[in-house]
Every structure is written in structure tokens, then in C-alpha cells.
C-alpha positions as CSV (number, residue, x, y, z in Angstrom):
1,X,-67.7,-5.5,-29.3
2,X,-65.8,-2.9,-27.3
3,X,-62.7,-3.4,-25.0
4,X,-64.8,-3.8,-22.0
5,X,-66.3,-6.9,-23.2
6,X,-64.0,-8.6,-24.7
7,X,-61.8,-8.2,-21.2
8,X,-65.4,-9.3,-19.7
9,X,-65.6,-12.5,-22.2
10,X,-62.5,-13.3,-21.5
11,X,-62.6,-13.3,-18.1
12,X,-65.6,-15.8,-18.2
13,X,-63.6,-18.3,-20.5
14,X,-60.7,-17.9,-17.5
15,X,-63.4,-19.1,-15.1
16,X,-64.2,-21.2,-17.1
17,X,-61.1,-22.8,-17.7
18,X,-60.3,-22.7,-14.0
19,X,-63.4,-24.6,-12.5
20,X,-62.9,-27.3,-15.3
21,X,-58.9,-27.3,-14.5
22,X,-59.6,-27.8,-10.3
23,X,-62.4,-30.4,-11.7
24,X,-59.9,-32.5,-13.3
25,X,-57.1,-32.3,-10.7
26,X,-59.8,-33.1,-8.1
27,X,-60.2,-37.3,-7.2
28,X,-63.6,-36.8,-9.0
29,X,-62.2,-35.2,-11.9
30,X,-60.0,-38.6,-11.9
31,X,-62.7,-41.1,-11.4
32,X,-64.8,-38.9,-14.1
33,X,-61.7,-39.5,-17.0
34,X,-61.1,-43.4,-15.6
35,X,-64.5,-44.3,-16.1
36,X,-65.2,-42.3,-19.9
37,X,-61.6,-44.0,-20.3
38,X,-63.1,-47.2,-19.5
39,X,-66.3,-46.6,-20.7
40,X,-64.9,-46.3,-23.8
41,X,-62.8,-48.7,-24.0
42,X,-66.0,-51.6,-23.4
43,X,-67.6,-49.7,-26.4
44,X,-64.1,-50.3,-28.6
45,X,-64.5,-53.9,-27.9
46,X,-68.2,-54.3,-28.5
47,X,-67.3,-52.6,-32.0
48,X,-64.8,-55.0,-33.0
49,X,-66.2,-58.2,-31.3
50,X,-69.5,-57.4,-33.1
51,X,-68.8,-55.5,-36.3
52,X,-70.4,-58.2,-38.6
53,X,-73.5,-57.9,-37.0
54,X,-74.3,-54.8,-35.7
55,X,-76.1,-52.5,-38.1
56,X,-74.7,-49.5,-39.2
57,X,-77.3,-47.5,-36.8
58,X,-75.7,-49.3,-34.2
59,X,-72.0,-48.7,-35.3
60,X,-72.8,-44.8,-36.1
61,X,-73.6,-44.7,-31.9
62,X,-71.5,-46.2,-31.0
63,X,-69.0,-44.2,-32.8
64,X,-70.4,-41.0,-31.1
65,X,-70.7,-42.2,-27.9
66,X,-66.6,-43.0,-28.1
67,X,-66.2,-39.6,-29.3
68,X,-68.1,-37.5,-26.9
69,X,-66.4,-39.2,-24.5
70,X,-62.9,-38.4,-25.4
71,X,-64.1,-35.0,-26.3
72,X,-65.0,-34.5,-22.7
73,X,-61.5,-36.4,-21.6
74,X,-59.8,-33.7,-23.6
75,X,-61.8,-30.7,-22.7
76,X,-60.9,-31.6,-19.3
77,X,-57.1,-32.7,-19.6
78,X,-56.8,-28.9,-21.8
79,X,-58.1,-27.2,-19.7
80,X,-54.7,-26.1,-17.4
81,X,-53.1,-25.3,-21.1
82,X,-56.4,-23.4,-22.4
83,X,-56.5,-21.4,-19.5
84,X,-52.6,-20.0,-19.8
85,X,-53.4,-19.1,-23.3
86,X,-56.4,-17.2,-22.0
87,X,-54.6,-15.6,-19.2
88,X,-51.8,-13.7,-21.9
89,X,-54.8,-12.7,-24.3
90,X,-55.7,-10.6,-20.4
């Protein structure tokens, strides 16, 4: 990979990192991280309410349906800091 793409793949990430950034400062960005926030939070309680008698299936999704959730929270929340890291690799 030469110079000009890595300034060109860069670039992208910076877009990237800006749409998510004005996404998350936005009132929709907001309402987006309250309701995975909340979202997850009914899952956490079904998990420990239930945990005798759910099967393991059922606990394994419910795991990764917390988890992509709060991967999506922090993608967004990081994304101001990701895209100042990106913007001194430029």
C-alpha cells in the first residue's frame, strides 16, 4: 500500500469517525444509546430473574444481544476520541 492510500484510507476512517461522532451528539444519537442502555438493562434482569430456567441457548443470546449492544454504545461514545487519534496519524 503506497502513501496515497494510506492518506486515502485514512481519510475514510475520519469520515467515518465524524458521521458516527455528529450521530451521537445528535438527540437521535441520544435516544439511540438510552434505549440499547435500556434495552439492555430489561435483558440483565430477565437473566438474573430467570437464570434457573432458561436454557443455556437462551442465556448464550441473551448474552450477545447485551454485548452488541454496548458494543454499539461504545463505538458511538469513542468515536470523538477515535477520530483525534485519526486526525494526528493525517
Amino acid at each position: 500500500m503506497n502513501n496515497q492510500e494510506k492518506i486515502a484510507d485514512i481519510q475514510k476512517d475520519l469520515d467515518t469517525y465524524s458521521l458516527l461522532g455528529n450521530l451521537y451528539s445528535s438527540p437521535q444519537g441520544s435516544l439511540l444509546v438510552n434505549t440499547l442502555a435500556l434495552e439492555s438493562i430489561q435483558k440483565i434482569k430477565n437473566l438474573t430473574n430467570n437464570y434457573t430456567s432458561l436454557s443455556h441457548t437462551e442465556m448464550v443470546a441473551h448474552c450477545a444481544s447485551i454485548k452488541s449492544k454496548f458494543d454499539l454504545i461504545t463505538l458511538l461514545s469513542s468515536s470523538n476520541e477515535n477520530k483525534q487519534i485519526v486526525e494526528e496519524e493525517l
